[in-house]
C-alpha positions in Angstrom: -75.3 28.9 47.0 -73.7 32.3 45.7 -70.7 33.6 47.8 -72.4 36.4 49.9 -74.7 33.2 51.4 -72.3 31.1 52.0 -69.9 33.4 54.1 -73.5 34.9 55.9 -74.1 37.7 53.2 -75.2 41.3 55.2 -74.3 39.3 59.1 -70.4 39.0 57.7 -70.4 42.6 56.4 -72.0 44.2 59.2 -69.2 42.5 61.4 -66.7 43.7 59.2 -68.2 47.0 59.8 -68.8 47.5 63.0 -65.8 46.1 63.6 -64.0 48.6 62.0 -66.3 52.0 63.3 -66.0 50.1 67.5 -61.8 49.6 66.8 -61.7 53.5 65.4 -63.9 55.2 68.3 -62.1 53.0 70.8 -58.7 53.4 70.4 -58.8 55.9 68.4 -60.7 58.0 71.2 -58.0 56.6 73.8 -55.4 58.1 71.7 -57.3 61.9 70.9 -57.4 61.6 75.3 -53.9 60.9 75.5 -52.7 63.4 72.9 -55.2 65.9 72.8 -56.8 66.2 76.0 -60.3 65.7 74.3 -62.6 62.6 73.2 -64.5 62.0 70.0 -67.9 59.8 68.6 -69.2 57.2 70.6 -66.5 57.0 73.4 -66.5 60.7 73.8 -70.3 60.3 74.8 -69.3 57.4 77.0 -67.4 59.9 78.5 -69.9 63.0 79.1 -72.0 59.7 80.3 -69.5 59.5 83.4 -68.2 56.5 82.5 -64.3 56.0 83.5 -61.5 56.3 80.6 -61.1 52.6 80.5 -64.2 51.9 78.8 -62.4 53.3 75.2 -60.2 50.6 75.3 -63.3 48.6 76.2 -65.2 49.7 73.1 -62.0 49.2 71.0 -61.3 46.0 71.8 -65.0 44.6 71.2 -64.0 46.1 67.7 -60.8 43.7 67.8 -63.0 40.9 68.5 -65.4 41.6 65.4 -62.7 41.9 63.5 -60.9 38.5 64.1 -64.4 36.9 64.0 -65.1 38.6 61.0 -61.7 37.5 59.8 -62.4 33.8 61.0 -65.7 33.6 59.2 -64.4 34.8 56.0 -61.2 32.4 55.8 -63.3 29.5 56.8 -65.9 30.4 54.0 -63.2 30.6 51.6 
């Protein structure tokens, strides 16, 4: 079994990912708000959706949660 199979290959990168890109546009959008007045990406559309301020920290911390999973998966497959 080479190494990308045995830690779950594209599924463990695509965590790693999206992990990444979710903890960016969330907090990262949460900050811009408080600093700038303004949101960006995927919470900034959230936002022209209607939906309340609270759901950039919601997108930023399902990014958190990739990320430790992510982190998990790769320490147990070492």
């Amino acid at each position: 079994m080479t190494p990308s199979q045995k830690d779950g290959g594209a599924a463990q990168q695509a965590r790693w990912l999206l992990g990444v890109l979710l903890l960016v546009q969330g907090f990262g959008s949460a900050l811009t708000e408080a600093l700038r007045g303004t949101s960006f990406g995927v919470a900034g559309l959230l936002r022209a959706a209607g939906l309340p301020e609270w759901t950039d920290y919601l997108v930023g911390a399902a990014g958190a949660v990739l990320l430790v999973w992510a982190a998990l998966r790769w320490r147990v497959a070492r």
